[in-house]
C-alpha positions in Angstrom: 119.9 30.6 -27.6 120.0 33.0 -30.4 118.3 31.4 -33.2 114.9 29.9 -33.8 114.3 26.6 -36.2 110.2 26.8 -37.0 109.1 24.0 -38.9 105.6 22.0 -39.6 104.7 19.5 -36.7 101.9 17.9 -38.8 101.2 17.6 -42.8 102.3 21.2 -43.4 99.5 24.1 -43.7 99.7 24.4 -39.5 100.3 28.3 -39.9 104.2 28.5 -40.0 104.2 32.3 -42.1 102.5 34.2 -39.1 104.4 32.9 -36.6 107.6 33.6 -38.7 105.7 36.5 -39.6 105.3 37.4 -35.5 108.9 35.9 -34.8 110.8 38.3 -37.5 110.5 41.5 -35.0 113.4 39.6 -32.5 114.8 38.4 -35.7 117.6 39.7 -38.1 117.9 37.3 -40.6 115.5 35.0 -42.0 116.5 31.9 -43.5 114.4 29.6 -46.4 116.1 25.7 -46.1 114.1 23.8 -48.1 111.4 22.6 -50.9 110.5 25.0 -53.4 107.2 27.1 -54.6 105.1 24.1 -53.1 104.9 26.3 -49.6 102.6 28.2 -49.3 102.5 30.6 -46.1 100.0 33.4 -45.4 100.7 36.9 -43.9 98.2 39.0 -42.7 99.8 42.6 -41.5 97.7 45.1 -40.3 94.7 44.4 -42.3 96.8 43.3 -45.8 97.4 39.6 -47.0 100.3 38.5 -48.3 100.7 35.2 -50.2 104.7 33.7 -50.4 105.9 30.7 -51.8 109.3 31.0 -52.5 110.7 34.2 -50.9 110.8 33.8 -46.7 108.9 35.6 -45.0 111.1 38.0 -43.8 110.7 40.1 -46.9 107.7 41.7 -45.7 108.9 43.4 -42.8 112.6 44.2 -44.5 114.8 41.5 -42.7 117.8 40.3 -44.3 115.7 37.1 -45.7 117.8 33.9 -47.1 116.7 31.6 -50.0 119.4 28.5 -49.1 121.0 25.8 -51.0 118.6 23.2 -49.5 115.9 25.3 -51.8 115.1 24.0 -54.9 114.4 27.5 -57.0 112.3 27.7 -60.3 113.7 31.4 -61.1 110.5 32.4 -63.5 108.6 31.7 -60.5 110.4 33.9 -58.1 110.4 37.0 -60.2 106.8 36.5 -60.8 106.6 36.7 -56.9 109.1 39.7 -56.6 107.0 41.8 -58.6 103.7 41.0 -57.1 105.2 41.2 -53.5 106.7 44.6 -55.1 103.4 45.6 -56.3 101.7 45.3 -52.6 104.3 47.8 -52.1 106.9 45.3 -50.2 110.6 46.7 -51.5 112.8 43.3 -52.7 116.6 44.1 -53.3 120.1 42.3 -53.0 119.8 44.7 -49.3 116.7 42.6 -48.7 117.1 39.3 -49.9 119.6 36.6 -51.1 119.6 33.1 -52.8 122.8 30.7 -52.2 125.0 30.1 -55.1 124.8 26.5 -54.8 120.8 26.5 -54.9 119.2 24.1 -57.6 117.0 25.2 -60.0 113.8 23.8 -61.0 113.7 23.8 -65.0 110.5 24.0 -66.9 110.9 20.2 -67.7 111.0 19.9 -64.4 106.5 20.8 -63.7 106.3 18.9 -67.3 107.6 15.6 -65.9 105.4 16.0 -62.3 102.1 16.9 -64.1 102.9 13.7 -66.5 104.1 11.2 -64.2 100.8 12.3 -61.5 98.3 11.7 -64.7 99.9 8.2 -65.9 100.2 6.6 -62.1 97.6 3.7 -62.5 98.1 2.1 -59.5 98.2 -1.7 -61.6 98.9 -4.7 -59.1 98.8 -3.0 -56.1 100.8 -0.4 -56.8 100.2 3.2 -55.7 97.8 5.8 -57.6 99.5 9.0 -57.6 101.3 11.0 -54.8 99.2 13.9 -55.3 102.2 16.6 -56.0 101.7 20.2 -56.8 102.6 19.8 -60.2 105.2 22.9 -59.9 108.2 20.1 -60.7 109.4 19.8 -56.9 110.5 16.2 -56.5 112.0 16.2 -60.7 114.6 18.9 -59.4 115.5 17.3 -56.5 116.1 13.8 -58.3 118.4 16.0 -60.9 120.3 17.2 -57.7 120.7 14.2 -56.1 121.5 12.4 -59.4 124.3 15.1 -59.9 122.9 16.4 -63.3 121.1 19.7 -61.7 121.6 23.2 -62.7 122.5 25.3 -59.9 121.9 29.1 -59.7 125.6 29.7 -60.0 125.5 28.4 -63.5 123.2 31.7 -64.6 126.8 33.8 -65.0 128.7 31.0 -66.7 127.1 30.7 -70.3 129.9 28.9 -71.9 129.2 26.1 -69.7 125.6 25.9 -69.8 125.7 23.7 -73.1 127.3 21.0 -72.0 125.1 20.8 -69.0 122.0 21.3 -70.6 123.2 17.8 -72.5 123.6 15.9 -69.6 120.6 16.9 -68.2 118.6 16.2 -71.6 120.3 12.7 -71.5 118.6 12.0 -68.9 115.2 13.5 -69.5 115.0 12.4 -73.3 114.0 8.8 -72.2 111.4 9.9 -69.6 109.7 12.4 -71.7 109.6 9.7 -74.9 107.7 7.3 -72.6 105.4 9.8 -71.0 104.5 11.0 -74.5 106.1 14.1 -74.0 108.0 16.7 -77.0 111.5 16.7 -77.0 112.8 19.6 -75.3 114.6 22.1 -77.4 117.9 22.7 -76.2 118.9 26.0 -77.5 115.5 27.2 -76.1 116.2 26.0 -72.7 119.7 28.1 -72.6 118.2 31.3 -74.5 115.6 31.3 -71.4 117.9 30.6 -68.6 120.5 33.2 -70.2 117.5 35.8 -70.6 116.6 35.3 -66.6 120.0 35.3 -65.5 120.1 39.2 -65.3 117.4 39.7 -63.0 118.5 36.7 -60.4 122.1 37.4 -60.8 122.1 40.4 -58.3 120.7 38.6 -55.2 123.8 35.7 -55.4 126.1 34.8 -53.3 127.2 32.1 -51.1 125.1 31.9 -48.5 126.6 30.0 -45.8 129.4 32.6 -45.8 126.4 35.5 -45.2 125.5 33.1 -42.4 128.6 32.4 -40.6 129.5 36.3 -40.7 126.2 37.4 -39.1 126.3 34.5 -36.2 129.8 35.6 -35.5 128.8 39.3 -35.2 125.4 38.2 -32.9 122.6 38.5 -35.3 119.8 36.2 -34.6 118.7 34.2 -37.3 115.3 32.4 -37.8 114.8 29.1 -40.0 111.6 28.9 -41.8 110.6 25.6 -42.8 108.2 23.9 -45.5 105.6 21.6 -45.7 105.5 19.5 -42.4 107.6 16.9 -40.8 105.2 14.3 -41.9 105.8 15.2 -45.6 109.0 14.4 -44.6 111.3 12.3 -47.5 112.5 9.6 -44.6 110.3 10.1 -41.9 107.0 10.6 -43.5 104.0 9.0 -45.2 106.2 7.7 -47.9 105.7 7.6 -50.5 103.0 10.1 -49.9 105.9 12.8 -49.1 107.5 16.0 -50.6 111.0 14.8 -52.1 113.2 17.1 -49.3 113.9 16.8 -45.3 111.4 18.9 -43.7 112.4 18.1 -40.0 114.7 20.8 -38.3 117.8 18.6 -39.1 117.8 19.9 -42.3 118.0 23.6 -41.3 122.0 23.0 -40.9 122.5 21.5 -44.2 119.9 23.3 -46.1 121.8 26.5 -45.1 125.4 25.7 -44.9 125.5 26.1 -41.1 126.7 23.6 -38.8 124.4 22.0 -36.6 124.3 23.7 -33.4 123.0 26.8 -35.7 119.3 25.5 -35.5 119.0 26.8 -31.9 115.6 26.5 -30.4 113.2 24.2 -32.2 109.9 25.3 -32.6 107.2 23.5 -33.8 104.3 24.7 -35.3 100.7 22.5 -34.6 97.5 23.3 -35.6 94.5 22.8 -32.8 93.4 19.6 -35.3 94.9 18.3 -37.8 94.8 18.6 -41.7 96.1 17.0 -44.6 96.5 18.1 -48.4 96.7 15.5 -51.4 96.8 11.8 -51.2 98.0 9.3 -48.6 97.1 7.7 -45.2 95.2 10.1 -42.7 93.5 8.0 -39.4 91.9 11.0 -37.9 89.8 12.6 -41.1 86.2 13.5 -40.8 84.1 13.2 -43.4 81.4 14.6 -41.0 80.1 17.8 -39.8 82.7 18.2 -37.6 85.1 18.1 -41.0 83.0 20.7 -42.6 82.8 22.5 -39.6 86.9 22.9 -39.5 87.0 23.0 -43.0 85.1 26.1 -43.2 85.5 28.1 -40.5 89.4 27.6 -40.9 89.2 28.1 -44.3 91.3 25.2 -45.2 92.4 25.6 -48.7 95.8 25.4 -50.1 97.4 29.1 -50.2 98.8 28.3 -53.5 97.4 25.2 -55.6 93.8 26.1 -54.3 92.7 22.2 -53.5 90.9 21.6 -50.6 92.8 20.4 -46.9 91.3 17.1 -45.4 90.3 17.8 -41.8 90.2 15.7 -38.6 90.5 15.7 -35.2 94.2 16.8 -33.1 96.9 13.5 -33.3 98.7 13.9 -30.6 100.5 10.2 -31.6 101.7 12.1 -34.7 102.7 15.3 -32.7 104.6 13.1 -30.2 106.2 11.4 -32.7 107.1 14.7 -34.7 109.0 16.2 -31.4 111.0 13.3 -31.1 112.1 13.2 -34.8 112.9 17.3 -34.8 114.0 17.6 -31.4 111.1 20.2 -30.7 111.9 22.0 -27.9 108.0 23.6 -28.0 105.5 24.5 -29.9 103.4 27.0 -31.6 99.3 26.2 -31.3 97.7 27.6 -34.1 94.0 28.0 -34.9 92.4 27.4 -31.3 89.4 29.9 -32.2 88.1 27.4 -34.8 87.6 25.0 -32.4 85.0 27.5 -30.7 81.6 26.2 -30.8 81.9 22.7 -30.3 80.1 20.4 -28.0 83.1 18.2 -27.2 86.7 17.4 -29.1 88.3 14.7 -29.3 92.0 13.7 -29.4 93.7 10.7 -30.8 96.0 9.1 -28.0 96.5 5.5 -30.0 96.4 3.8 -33.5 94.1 0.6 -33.6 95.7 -1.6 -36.2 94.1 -5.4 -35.9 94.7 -6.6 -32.5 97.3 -3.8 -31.6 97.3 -0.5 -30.2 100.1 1.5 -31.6 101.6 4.6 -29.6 103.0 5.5 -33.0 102.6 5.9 -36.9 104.4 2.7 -38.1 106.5 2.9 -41.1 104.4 0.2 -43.0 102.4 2.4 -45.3 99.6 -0.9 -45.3 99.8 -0.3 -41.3 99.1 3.6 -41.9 96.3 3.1 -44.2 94.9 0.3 -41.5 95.4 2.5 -38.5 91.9 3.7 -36.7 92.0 6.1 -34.1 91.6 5.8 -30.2 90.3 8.8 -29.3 90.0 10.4 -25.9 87.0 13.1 -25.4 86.7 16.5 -23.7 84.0 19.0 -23.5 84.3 21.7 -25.8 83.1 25.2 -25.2 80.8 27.7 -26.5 82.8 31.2 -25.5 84.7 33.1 -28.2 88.9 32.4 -28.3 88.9 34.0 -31.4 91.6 37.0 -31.4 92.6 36.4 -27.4 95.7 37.7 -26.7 96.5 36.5 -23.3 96.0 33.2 -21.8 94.1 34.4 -18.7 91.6 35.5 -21.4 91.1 31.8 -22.4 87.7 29.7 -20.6 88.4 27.2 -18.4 87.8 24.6 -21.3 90.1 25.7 -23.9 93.1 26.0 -21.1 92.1 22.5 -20.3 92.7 21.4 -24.2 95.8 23.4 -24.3 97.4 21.9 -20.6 95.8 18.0 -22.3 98.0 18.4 -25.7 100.8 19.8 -23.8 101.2 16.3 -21.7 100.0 13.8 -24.4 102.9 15.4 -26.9 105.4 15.9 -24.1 106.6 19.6 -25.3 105.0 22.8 -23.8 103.5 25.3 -26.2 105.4 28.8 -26.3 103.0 30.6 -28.9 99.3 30.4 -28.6 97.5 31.7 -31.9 93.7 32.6 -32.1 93.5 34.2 -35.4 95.0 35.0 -38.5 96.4 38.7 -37.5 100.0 38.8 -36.3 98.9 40.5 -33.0 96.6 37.8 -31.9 98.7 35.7 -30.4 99.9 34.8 -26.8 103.5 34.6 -25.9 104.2 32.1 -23.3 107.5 31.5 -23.8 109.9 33.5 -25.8 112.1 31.0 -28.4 114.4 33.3 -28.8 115.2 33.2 -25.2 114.8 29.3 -25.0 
């Protein structure tokens, strides 16, 4: 198999930019498919952090890196990122990286509609409070593509048209904004700032699934980086506690113009336990020490937005679930060296929901926010994992977590990470070879 599909296994945050990151030395082409600036995915190379949202993570070693059409694009936001990826002395050029012609755009109505909409949901008659977005205008975009009223990044070189667009989009936004107490937006402003961007996006264009049928028909090896996680997934997530795109490895074909067999190997990325940002149903969270313990020593807070990740034990019902839904052919274990230290861990292997033990997260969002877990308990251990870099370096007691995950998920695990450096991390099975 010559190409790799990475996505979240979990809620998203499970450590997908290192091991894209780690991935992009047997890669030649990297490939963003969906969401938007909502990702968030750290790099740490040799010593230096580097924080991306938008641009794949490619771009820091210089791989051919691909922003497709299933990416929503706010274009003030990716310059901003250019520059300061530019600044930490990573070169970004047409040579370097490319956004499709078909991609959507995220408008600055587009953060003023989330941030409004988040701060009036009142959650009357039973009714749900907020979603807990971003804010950065995400899920807007997407209902202006789907509602065939977007503007795409093609429309930066054709001025003449961008009027009568703008006015069909406005149509559409007037009413919203009126009810959220919101300005009306000022039209000839809104083309003036797309037509004084357009210069500097302009030079990375071009259709993308074209780049991408040329460089599978010449051999290259192309690697899909993913967003969020599959549980923030539009249809098979929490909904409606979900981002507003696919996130499962199905969505690597549309999202970049391929057809389906492109996705290749399917590679999930799972953290040792399990967190959660924002709002929504979460059976495993620990508002314990145990919770403050992962909290802290992983560091979980969002790379971008800043806000705190929920913490609890490893799901392996929500794992399981997530490699049949993506078709994971293995996975990626991040963060086993924050586990160090602990007595004994504990796993979920059932929901409790009344009188019924569920072997997976029903659809019912009521059921979800029932669901208690049935855990299963192993002894922990006190010896350092932390930076490990093969698996006969492991104690007995961590292999024994790694082997129990591996047959209560039903997918072996090809990458074993034990800290945030690229280089600390076990290969066990090469994806690229299947």
């Amino acid at each position: 198999m010559a190409n790799v599909t990475v996505v979240g296994a979990q809620w998203g945050d499970e450590g997908k930019g290192k091991i894209v990151d780690w991935l992009c030395d047997r890669a030649d082409v990297v490939v963003r498919f969906q969401g938007g600036h909502n990702a968030g995915h750290t790099l740490v190379v040799n010593g230096v952090t580097y924080k991306l949202a938008l641009l794949p993570s490619g771009v820091v070693q210089g791989k051919l890196s691909v922003i497709g059409n299933g990416v929503v694009v706010d274009p003030w936001h990716l310059i901003g990122e250019i520059e300061k990826i530019e600044a930490q002395g990573v070169r970004i050029s047409p040579d370097i990286l490319v956004i499709a012609d078909n991609a959507c755009l995220i408008l600055p109505v587009h953060p003023e509609l989330d941030v409004a909409r988040e701060a009036a949901a009142s959650g009357r008659n039973g009714g749900i409070t907020k979603i807990g977005t971003t804010g950065r205008g995400i899920g807007p975009a997407y209902e202006d593509k789907v509602g065939r009223r977007a503007i795409r990044v093609s429309d930066l070189a054709d001025a003449d048209a961008l009027d009568a667009k703008i006015e069909r989009l406005l149509a559409h936004h007037a009413p919203l904004r009126k009810g959220l107490g919101l300005a009306a937006v000022d039209p000839e402003a809104l083309r003036d700032s797309l037509l004084a961007i357009a210069p500097k996006i302009l030079p990375f264009v071009q259709p993308a699934w074209r780049l991408l049928d040329q460089a599978v028909r010449s051999g290259k090896r192309i690697l899909f980086e993913g967003a969020q996680g599959a549980f923030l997934d539009v249809d098979h997530g929490t909904y409606p506690y979900v981002t507003s795109s696919n996130t499962v490895a199905g969505q690597a074909a549309a999202g970049s113009g391929m057809g389906p067999k492109g996705a290749g190997y399917v590679l999930g990325i799972v953290k040792a336990y399990t967190t959660r940002v924002g709002e929504g149903p979460f059976a495993c969270e620990l508002d314990d020490e145990i919770g403050l313990h992962l909290s802290t020593v992983g560091r979980e807070v969002g790379v971008n937005t800043g806000r705190p990740r929920r913490c609890g034990w490893f799901d392996a019902v929500l794992v399981r679930q997530s490699v049949a839904i993506n078709g994971i052919d293995g996975i990626a274990l991040t963060k086993l060296d924050v586990l160090d230290g602990l007595a004994e861990l504990k796993i979920c292997v059932g929901y409790r929901i009344g009188d019924e033990v569920f072997d997976y997260l029903p659809a019912s969002l009521k059921a979800q926010a029932a669901a208690t877990p049935v855990y299963e308990t192993l002894e922990g251990w006190t010896q350092s994992t932390a930076g490990a870099r093969s698996f006969k370096d492991l104690n007995a007691n961590a292999i024994k977590y790694v082997r129990r995950i591996e047959e209560l998920i039903g997918a072996p695990v090809a990458l074993l990470s034990t800290s945030p450096e690229r280089d600390d991390t076990i290969l066990m099975r090469d994806p690229f070879v299947g």
